[in-house]
ZANUKOL-8413 format. One record per residue (C-alpha): x, y, z. Coordinates in Angstrom, 1 decimal, decimal comma, padded with zeros to 4 digits. Layout:
BEGIN
@X=X	Y=Y	Z=Z
...
//
This chain:
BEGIN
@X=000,0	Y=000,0	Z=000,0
@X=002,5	Y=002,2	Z=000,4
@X=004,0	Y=001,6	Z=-002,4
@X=000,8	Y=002,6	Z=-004,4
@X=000,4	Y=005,3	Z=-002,6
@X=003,9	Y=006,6	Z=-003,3
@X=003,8	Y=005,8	Z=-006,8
@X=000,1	Y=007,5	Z=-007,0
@X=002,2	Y=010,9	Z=-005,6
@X=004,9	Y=010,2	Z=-008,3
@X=002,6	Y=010,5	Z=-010,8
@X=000,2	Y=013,2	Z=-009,9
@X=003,9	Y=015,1	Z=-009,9
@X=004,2	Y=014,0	Z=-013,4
@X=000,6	Y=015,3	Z=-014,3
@X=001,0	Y=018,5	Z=-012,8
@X=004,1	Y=019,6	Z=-014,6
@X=003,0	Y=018,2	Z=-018,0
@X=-000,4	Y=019,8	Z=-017,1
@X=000,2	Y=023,0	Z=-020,0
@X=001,0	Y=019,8	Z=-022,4
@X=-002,0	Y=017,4	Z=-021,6
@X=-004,7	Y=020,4	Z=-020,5
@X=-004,9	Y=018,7	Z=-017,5
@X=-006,1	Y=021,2	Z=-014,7
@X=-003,7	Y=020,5	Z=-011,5
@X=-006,4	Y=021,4	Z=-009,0
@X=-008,3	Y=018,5	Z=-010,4
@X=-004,6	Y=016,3	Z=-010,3
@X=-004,0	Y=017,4	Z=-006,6
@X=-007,3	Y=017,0	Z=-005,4
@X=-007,5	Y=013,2	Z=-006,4
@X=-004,4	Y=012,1	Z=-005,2
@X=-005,1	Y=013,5	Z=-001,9
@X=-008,7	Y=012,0	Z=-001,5
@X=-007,4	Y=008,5	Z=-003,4
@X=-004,5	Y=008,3	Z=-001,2
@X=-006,9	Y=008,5	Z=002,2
@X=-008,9	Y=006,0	Z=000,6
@X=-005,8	Y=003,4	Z=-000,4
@X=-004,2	Y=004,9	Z=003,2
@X=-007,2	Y=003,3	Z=005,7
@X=-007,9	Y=000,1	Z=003,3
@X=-004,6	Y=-001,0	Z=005,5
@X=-005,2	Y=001,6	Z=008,1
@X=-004,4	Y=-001,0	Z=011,0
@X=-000,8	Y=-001,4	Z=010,0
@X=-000,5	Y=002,1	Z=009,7
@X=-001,5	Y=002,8	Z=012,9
@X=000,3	Y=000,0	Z=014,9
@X=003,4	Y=000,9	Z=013,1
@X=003,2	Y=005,2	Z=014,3
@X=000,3	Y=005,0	Z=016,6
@X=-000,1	Y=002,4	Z=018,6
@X=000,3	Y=004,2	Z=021,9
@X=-002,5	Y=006,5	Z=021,0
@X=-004,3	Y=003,7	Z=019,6
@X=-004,5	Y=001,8	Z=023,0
@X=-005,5	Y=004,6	Z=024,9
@X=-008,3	Y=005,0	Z=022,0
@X=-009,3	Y=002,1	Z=022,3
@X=-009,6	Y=001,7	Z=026,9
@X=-011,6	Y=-001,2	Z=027,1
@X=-012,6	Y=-002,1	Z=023,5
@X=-011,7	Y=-004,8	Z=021,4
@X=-009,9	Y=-003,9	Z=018,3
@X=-012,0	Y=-003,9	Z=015,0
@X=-011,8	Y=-002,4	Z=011,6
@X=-014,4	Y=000,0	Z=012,6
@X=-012,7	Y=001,3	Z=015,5
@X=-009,6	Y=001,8	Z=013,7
@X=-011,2	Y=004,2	Z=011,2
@X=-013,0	Y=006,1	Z=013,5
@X=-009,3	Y=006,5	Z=015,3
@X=-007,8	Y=007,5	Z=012,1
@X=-010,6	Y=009,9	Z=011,2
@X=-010,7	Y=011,7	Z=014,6
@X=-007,0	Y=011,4	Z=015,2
@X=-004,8	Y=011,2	Z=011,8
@X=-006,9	Y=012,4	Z=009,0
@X=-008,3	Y=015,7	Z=010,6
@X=-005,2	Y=016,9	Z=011,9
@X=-004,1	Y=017,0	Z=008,0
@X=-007,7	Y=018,5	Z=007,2
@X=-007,1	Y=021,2	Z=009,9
@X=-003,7	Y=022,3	Z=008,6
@X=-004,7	Y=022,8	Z=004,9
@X=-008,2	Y=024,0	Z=006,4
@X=-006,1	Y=027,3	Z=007,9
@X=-004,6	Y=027,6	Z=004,6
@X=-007,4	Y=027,3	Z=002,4
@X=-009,7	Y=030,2	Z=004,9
@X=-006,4	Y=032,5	Z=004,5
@X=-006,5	Y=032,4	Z=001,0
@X=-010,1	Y=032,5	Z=000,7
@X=-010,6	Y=035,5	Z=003,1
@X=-007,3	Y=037,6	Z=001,0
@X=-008,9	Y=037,0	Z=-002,2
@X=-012,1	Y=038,1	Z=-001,0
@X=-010,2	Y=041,5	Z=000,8
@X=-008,4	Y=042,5	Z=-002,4
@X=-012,0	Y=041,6	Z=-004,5
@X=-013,7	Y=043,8	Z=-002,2
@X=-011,1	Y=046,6	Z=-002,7
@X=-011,0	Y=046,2	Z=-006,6
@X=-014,6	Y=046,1	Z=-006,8
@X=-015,1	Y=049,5	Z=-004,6
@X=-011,9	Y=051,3	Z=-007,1
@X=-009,0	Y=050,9	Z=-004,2
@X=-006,6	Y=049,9	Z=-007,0
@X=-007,4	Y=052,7	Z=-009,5
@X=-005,2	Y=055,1	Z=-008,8
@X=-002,7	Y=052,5	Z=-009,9
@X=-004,2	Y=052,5	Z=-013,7
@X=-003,6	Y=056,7	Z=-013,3
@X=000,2	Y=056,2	Z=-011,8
@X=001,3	Y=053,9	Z=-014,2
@X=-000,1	Y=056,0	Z=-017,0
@X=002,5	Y=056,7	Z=-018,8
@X=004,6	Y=055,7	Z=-022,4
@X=007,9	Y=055,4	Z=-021,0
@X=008,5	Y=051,5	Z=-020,9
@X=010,8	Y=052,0	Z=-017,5
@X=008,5	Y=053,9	Z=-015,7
@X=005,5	Y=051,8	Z=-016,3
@X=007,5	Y=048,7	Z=-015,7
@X=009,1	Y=049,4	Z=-012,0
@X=005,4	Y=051,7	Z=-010,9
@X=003,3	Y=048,2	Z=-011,5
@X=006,1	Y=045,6	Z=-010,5
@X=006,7	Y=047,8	Z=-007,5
@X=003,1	Y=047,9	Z=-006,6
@X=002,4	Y=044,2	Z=-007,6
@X=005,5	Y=043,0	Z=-005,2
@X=004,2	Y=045,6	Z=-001,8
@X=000,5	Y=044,2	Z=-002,8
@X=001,5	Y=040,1	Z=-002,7
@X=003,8	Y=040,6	Z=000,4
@X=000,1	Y=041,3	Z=002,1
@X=-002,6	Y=039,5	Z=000,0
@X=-002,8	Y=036,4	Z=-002,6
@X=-000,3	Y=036,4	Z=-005,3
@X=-002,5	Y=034,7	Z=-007,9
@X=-005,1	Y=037,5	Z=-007,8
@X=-002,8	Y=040,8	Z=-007,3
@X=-000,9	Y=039,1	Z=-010,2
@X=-004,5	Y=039,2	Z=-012,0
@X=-005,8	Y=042,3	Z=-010,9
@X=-002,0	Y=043,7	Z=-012,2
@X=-002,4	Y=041,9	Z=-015,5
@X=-005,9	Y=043,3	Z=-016,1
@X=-004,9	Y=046,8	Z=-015,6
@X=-001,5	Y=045,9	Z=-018,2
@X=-003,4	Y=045,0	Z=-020,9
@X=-005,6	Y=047,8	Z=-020,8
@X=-002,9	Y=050,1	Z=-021,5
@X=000,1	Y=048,4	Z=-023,7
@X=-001,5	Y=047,2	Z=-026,6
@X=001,9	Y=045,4	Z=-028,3
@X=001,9	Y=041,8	Z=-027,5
@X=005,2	Y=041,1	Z=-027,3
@X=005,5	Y=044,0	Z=-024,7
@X=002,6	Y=043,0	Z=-022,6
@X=004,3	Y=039,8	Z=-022,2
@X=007,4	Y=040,9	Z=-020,9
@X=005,8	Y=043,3	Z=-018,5
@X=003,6	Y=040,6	Z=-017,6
@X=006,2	Y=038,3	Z=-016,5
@X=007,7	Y=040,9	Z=-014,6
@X=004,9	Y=041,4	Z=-012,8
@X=004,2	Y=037,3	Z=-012,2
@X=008,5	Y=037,8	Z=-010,7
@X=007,3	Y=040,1	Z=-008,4
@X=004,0	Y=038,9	Z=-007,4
@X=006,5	Y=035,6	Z=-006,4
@X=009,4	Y=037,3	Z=-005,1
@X=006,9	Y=039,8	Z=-003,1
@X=004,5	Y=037,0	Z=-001,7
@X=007,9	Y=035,0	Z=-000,4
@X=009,2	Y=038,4	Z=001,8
@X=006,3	Y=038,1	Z=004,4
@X=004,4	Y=035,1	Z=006,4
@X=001,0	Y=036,1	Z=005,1
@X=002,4	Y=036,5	Z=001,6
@X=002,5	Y=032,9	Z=000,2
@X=001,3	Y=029,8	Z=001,2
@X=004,1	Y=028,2	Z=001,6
@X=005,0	Y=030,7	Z=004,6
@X=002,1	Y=030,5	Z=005,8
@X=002,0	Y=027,1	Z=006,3
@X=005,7	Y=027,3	Z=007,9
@X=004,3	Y=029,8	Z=010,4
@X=001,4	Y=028,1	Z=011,0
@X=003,7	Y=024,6	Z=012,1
@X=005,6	Y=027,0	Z=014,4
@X=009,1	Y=026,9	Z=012,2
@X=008,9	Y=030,5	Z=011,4
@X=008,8	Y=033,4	Z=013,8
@X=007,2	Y=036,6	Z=011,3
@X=009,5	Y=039,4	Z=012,5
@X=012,8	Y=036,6	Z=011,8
@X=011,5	Y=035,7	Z=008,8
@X=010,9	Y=038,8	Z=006,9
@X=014,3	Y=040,6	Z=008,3
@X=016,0	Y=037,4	Z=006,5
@X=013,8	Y=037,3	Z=003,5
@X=013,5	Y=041,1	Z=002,7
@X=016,9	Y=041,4	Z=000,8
@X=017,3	Y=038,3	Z=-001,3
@X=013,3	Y=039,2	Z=-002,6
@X=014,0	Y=042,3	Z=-003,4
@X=017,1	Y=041,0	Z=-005,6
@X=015,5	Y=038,5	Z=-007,1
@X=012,8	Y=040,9	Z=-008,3
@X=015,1	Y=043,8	Z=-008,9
@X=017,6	Y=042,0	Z=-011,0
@X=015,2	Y=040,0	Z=-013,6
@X=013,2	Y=043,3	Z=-014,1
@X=016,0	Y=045,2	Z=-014,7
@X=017,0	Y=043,0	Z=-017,8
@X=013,3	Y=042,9	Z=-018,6
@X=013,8	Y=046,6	Z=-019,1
@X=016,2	Y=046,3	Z=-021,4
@X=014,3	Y=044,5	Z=-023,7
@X=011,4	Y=047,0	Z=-024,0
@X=011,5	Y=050,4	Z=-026,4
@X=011,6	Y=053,8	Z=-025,3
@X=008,2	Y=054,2	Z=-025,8
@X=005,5	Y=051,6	Z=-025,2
@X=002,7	Y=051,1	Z=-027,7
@X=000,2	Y=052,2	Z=-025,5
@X=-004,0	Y=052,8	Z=-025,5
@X=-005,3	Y=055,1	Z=-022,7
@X=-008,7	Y=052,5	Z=-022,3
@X=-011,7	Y=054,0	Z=-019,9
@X=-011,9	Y=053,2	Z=-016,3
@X=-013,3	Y=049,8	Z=-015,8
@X=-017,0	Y=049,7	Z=-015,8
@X=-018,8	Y=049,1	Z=-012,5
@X=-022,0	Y=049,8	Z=-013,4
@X=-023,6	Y=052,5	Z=-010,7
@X=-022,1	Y=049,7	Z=-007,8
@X=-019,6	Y=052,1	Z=-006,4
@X=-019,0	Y=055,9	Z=-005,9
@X=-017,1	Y=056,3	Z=-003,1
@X=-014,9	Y=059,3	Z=-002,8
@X=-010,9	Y=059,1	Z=-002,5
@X=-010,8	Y=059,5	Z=001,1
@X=-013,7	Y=056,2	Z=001,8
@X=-011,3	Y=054,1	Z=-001,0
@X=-008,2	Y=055,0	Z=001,6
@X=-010,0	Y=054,2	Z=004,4
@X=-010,7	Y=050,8	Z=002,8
@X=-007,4	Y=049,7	Z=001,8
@X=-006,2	Y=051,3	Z=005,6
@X=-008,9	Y=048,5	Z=007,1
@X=-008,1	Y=045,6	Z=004,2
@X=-004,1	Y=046,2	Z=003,8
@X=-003,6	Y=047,7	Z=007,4
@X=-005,8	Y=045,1	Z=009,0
@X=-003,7	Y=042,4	Z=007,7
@X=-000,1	Y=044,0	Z=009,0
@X=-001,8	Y=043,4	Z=012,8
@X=-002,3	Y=039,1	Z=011,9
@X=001,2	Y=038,5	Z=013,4
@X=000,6	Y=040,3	Z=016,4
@X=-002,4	Y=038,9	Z=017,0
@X=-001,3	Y=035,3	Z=016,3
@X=001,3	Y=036,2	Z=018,9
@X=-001,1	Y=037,4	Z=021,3
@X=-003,7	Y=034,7	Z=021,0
@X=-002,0	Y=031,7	Z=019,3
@X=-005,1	Y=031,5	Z=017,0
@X=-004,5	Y=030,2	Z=013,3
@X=-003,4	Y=033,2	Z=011,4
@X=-006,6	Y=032,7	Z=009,2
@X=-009,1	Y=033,6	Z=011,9
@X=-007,2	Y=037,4	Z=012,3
@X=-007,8	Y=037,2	Z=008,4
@X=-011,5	Y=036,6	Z=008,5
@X=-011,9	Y=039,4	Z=011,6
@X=-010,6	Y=041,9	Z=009,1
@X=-012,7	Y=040,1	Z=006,2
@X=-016,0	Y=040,7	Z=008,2
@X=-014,8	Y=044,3	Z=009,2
@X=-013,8	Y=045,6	Z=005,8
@X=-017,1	Y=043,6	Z=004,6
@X=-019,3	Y=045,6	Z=007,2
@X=-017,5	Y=048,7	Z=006,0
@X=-018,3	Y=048,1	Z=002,6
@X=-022,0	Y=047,7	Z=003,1
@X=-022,0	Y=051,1	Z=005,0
@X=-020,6	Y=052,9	Z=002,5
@X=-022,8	Y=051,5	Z=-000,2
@X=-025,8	Y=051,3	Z=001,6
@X=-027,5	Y=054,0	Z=-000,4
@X=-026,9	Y=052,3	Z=-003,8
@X=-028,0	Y=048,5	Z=-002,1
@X=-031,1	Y=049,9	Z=-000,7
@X=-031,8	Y=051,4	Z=-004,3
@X=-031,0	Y=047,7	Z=-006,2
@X=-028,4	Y=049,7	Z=-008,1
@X=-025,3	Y=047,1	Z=-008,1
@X=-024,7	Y=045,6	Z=-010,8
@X=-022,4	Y=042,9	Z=-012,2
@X=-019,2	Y=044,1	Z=-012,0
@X=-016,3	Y=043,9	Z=-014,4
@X=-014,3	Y=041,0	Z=-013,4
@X=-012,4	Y=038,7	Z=-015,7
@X=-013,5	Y=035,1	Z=-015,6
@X=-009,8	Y=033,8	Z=-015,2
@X=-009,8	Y=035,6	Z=-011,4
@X=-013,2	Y=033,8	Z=-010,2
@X=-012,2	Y=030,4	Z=-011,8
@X=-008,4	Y=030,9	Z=-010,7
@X=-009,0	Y=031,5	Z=-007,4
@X=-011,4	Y=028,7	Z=-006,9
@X=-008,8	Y=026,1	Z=-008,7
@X=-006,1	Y=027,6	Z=-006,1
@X=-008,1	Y=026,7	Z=-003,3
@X=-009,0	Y=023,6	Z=-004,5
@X=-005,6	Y=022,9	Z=-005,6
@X=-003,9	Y=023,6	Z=-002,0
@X=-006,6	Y=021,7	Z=-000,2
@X=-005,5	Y=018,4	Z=-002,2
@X=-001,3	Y=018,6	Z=-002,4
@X=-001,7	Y=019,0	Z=001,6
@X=-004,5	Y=016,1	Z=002,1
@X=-001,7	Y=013,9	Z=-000,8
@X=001,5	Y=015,2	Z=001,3
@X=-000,8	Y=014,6	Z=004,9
@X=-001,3	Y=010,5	Z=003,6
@X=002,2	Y=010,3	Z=002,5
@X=003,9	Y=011,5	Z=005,5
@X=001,5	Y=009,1	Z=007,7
@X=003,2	Y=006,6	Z=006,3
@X=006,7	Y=007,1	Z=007,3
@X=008,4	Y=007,7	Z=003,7
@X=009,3	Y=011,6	Z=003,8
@X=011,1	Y=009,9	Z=007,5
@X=012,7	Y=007,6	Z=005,2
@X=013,7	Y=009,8	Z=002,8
@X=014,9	Y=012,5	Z=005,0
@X=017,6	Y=009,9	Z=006,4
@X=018,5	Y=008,9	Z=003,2
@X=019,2	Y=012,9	Z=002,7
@X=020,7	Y=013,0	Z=005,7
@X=023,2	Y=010,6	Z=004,9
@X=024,3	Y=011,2	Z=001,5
@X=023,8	Y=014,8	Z=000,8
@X=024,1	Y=016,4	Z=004,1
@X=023,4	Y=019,7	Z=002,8
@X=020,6	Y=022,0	Z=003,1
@X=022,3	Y=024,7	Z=-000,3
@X=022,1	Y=021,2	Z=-002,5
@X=018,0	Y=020,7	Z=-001,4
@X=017,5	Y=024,3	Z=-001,7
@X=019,0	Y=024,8	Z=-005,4
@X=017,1	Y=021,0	Z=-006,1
@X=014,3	Y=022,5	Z=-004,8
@X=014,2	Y=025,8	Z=-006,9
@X=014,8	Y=023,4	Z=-010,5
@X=011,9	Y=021,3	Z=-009,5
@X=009,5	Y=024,0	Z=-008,5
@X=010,3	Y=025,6	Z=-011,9
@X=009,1	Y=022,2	Z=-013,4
@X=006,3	Y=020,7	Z=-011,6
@X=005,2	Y=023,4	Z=-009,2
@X=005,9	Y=026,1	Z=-006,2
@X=004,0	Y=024,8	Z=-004,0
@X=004,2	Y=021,5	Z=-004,2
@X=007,7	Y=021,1	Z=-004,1
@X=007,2	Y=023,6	Z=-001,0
@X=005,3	Y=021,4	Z=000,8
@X=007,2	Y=017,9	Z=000,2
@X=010,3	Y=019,4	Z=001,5
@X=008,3	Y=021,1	Z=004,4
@X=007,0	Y=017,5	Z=005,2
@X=010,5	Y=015,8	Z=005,5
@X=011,8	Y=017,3	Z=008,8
@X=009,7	Y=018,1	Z=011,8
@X=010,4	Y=021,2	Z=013,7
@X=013,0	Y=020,6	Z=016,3
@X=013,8	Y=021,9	Z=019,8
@X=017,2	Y=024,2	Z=020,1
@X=017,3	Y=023,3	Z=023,7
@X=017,5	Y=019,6	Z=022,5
@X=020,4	Y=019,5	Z=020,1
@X=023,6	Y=019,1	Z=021,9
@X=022,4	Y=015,8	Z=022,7
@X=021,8	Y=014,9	Z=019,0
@X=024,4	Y=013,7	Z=016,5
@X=025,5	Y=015,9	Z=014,2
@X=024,1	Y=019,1	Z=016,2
@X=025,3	Y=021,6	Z=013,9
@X=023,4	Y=020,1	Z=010,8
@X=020,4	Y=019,8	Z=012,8
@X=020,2	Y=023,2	Z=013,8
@X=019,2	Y=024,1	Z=010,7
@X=015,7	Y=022,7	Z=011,2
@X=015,0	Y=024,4	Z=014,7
@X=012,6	Y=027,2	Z=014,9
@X=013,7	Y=029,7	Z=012,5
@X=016,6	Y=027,6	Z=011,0
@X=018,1	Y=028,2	Z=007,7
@X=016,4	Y=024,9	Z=006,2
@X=012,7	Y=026,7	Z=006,3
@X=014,1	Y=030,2	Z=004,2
@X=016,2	Y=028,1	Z=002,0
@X=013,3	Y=026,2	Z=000,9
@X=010,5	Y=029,4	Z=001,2
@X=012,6	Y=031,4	Z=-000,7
@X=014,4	Y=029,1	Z=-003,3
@X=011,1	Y=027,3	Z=-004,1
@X=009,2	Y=030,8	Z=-004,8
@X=011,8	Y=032,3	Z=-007,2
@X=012,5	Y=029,0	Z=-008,6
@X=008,8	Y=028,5	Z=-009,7
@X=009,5	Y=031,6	Z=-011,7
@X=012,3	Y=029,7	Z=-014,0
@X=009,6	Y=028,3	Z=-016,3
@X=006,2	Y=030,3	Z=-016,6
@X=004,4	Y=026,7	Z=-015,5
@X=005,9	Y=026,9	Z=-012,0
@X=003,2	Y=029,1	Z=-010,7
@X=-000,6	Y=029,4	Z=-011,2
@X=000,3	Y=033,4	Z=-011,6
@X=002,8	Y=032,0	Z=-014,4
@X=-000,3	Y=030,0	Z=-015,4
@X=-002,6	Y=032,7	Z=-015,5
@X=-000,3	Y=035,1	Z=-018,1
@X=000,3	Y=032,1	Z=-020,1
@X=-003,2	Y=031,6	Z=-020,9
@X=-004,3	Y=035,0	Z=-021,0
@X=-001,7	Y=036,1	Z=-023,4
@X=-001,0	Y=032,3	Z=-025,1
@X=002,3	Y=032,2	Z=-024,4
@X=004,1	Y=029,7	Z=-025,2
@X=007,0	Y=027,4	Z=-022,9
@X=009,4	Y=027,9	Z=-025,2
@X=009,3	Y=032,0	Z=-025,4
@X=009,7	Y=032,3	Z=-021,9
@X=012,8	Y=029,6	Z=-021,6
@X=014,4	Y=031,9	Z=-024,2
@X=013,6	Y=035,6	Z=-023,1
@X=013,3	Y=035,4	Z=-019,1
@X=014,6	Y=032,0	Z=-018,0
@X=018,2	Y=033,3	Z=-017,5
@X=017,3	Y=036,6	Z=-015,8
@X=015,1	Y=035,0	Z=-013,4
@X=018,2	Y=032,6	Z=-012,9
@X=020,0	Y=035,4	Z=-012,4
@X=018,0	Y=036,9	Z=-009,6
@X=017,8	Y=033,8	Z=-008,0
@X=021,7	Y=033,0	Z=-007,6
@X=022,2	Y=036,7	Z=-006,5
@X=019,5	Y=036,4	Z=-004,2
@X=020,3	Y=032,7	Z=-002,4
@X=024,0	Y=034,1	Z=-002,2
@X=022,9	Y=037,1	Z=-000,1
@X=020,8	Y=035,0	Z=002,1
@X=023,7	Y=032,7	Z=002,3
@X=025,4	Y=035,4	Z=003,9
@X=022,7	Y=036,3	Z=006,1
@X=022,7	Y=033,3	Z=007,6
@X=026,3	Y=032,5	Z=007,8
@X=026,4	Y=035,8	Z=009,5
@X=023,9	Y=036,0	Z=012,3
@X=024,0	Y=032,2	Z=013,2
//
């Protein structure tokens, strides 16, 4: 069984990356291997459980004989919903940022980007929206601020070619920006979440290399572009008569949406809640604000459907989707005691934490960001510094204590690295099929300068954390 199950991981891997060759959607990949591999998981649940729980099984059990029925309901209650909770908190993060950002598109927060970046010099336009797109991610979901950044692009460059390299600057960015902060990316928000990131650590380490591998690409990307973009100054997006608010009630808003999201790591601290339930408290209060700010025009029936692209609703529904399975798949496989396996074998004959990082970056590139992200996430288990001078080969081991260099490596490698091929990503994804772009355009014209930022960027952190620690 755990065999199948193994190879069943191998080759939802194999879908996903040749997904933009078969038309295979992902979400739909990663969601059945994560519900098949439960099913083929409790078919031999009782060696599963004897073999990593039997403790916990016999206190389960008291005075019950052992049956197959009471060793479901003990993985249900005990094994399986512990994986559910975990990508549960993920999923209600994501799902409360995208609707915060849809809230604040759909009321004209982001307009005054479309008037800053009005402009026909290439450079200008290029850094205003990358610079905007990498602040927004570093707060809210990267797949729709890279959507919402695209949208506005392609209402004002008109050349192909051009909106193309602008968009894949602003898919780098979205990337290297979601990466800098816990609340940015999944992937550290699923490290915070497990306890193997401290927010304030995280960011002071992660700032710099982001910001070089955003700063470096986009600079090359610059190069590329004329003097003067071909350029088409397109009307505001129509709303209908759903919003009139004035410039000061749109600041408010993004105060309450953006603002209210800075406060999440202080109030994790405080409470030692899931991050996702500070995320639905400022949810409900930019939703409440919303209502009175409108209220007029939804006591008149005057909204109307508002101009969204399709690609955003659909998008952000196969994200969810898509996260919810890779952490049931990686929950099932960890349960039965490969990534431990694995990780020993790692251990043992490539010792180094630089090698899985680089590895890490390739495969993300290929198959996907996240994905990768969580595998390596599931090999180690957070250990305790007060622990390791009593463990062989401390110094090694340290690297995967609370805020070790193992969990930045990984975050920060695997975020870039998904940017090497525009299939890493579901924002890479989402320009591909907006603009049909092809695999083979992007190897040749931004490959290299995403390599680039990436090399610059792990060497700084490199020295970060040969540095400090």
């Amino acid at each position: 069984m755990t065999l199948i199950i193994v190879i069943l991981l191998l080759l939802g891997y194999l879908v996903i990356a040749t997904g933009h060759l078969t038309g295979v959607n992902k979400a739909a990949i990663a969601v059945f291997i994560g519900t098949v591999g439960w099913v083929v998981y409790i078919c031999y649940g009782t060696d599963y459980v004897m073999a990593h729980h039997a403790v916990e099984y016999m206190a389960f059990l008291g005075d019950e004989s052992p049956t197959s029925d009471t060793v479901k309901h003990f993985i249900y209650n005990n094994v399986f919903l512990y994986y559910v909770g975990r990508a549960a908190s993920i999923v209600m993060f994501l799902l409360a940022t995208m609707s915060i950002i849809e809230i604040l598109n759909n009321n004209g927060c982001f307009d005054f980007i479309s008037k800053w970046i009005r402009t026909r010099n290439s450079k200008r336009m290029l850094w205003t929206i990358t610079l905007a797109t990498f602040v927004i991610s570093a707060n809210l979901d990267n797949l729709t601020t890279t959507m919402t950044m695209l949208v506005i692009m392609r209402q004002l460059v008109q050349n192909r070619r051009q909106r193309m390299l602008i968009g894949s600057a602003i898919v780098i960015a979205a990337n290297c920006g979601g990466c800098f902060t816990v609340i940015g990316d999944p992937t550290g928000l699923l490290l915070w979440g497990d306890g193997a990131i401290t927010a304030t650590n995280f960011s002071s380490y992660m700032a710099l290399p982001a910001i070089l591998a955003w700063i470096i690409p986009t600079a090359l990307i610059s190069r590329e572009l004329p003097e003067r973009l071909d350029t088409q100054w397109s009307p505001m997006p129509y709303r209908g008569d759903d919003t009139n608010l004035s410039p000061w009630q749109r600041v408010l808003m993004l105060f309450v949406g953006i603002g209210g999201l800075w406060f999440i790591p202080t109030f994790h601290n405080i409470t030692k809640l899931s991050p996702f339930l500070g995320a639905l408290c400022v949810l409900s209060v930019l939703w409440v604000v919303n209502e009175l700010m409108n209220r007029k025009l939804m006591r008149s029936d005057q909204m109307s459907q508002r101009y969204i692209p399709k690609a955003t609703q659909y998008g952000s529904l196969q994200q969810i989707l898509f996260v919810m399975g890779i952490m049931l798949a990686m929950g099932v496989v960890t349960e039965t005691g490969v990534f431990a396996d694995v990780a020993d074998w790692m251990d043992e004959n490539v010792n180094n934490i630089w090698v899985l990082g680089v590895v890490s970056g390739i495969l993300s590139g290929l198959v996907d960001t996240f994905t990768i992200a969580v595998s390596d996430i599931s090999l180690y288990p957070v250990l305790s510094s007060e622990h390791m001078s009593f463990v062989p080969d401390a110094a090694y081991m340290c690297q995967f204590v609370v805020n070790g260099a193992y969990w930045k490596v990984i975050a920060f490698s695997t975020a870039v690295g998904g940017c090497l091929l525009c299939v890493g990503s579901v924002s890479g994804l989402a320009l591909m099929k907006m603009e049909h772009m092809r695999m083979g355009w992007y190897l040749k014209n931004l490959s290299l300068k995403v390599l680039a930022g990436w090399i610059v960027g792990l060497a700084v952190l490199w020295l970060e954390i040969t540095m400090y620690n």
